[in-house]
C-alpha positions in Angstrom: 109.4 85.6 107.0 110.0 88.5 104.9 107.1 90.0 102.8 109.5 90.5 99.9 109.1 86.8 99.2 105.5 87.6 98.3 105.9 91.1 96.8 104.2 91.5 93.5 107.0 94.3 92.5 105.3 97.9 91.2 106.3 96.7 87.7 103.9 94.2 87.4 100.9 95.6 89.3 98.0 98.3 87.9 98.1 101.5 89.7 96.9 104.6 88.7 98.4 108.6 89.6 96.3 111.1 91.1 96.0 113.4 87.5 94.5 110.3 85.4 90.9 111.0 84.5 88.2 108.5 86.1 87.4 107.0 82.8 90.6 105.9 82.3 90.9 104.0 86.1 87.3 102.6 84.9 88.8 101.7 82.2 91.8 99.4 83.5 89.6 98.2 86.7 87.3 96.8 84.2 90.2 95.5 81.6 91.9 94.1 84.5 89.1 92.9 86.8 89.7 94.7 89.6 87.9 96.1 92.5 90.4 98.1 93.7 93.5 100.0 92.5 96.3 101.7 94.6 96.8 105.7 93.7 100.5 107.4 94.1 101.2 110.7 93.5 103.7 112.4 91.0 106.4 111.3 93.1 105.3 107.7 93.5 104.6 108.2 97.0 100.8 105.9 98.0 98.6 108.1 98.6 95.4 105.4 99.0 93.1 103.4 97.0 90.5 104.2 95.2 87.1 101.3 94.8 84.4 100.9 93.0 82.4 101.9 95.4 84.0 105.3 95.7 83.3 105.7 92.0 79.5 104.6 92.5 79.3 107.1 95.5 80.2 110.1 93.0 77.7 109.0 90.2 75.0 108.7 93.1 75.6 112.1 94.7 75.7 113.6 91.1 72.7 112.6 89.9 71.9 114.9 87.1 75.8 115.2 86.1 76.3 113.2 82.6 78.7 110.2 82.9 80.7 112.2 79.8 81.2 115.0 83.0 82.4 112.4 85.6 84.6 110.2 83.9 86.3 113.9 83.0 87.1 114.0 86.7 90.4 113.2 87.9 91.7 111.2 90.8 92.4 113.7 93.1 88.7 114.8 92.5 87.2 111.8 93.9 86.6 111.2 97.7 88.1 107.9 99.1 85.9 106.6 102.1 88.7 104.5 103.2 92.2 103.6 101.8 94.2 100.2 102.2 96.8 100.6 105.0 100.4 100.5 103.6 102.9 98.7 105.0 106.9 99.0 105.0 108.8 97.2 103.1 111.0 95.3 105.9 107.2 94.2 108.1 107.4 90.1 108.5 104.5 88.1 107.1 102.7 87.8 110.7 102.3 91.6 111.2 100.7 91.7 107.4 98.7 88.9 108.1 95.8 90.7 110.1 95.8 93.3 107.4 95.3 90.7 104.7 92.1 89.4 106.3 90.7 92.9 105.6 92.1 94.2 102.7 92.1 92.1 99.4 96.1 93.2 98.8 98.0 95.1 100.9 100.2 98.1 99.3 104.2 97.9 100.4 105.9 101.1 100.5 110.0 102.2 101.1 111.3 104.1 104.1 110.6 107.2 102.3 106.7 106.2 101.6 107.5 105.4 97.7 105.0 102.5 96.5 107.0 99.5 95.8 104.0 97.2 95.3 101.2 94.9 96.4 100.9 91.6 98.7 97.7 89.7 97.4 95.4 88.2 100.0 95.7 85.0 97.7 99.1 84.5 97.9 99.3 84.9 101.7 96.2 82.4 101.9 98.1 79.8 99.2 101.5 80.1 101.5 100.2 79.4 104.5 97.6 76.7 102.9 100.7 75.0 101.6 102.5 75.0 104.8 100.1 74.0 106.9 98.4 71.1 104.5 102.2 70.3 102.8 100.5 70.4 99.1 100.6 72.5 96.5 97.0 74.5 95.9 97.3 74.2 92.5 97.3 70.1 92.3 93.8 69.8 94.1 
């Protein structure tokens, strides 16, 4: 099967650009709940993903630096200890499938490397659920 099925199109995800100030990525994580946000760069390419923890890991090595000085920071400031492999848009569920037991969404990019998107862990894990079980997750 075709990851486009479960493609949660750029459109309706949160993603953030490498020249957006940290307080402003805070800012939507926390809005939005998230522990995690894709980053592209001017020309929508993914470039990684940038965590909570990444943002902890600069207030902790800054000590003494005012939280007024980091959230000034940009994106492109702050170091990523690891980024959420990309896949291409044409991969089949079972190749994302590894992926999605390690990454809480996985980002989905064109031939060309342009972010297109996200697949969510929990729609992966409802599919298969569904087929497997024959009921839909949301009736239990």
């Amino acid at each position: 099967m075709n990851i486009m099925f479960f493609l949660s199109p750029k459109s309706e995800t949160v993603y953030e650009t490498l020249n957006v100030k940290l307080q402003h990525v805070l800012e939507r994580m926390n809005h939005h709940r998230l522990t995690a946000i894709p980053v592209i760069d001017q020309e929508g390419r993914y470039i990684g993903t940038m965590t909570e923890g990444d943002v902890l890991r600069v207030i902790q090595e800054n000590p003494t630096t005012s939280y007024e000085k980091v959230a000034k920071l940009k994106v492109s400031q702050i170091p990523r200890r690891s980024d959420h492999k990309s896949v291409r848009v044409d991969e089949t569920l079972n190749s994302i499938v590894d992926l999605t037991l390690r990454q809480n969404f996985v980002p989905v990019v064109d031939d060309e490397g342009t972010y297109i998107g996200i697949v969510k862990r929990a729609d992966i894990i409802e599919y298969l659920y569904e087929s497997k079980i024959n009921k839909p997750v949301r009736a239990l």
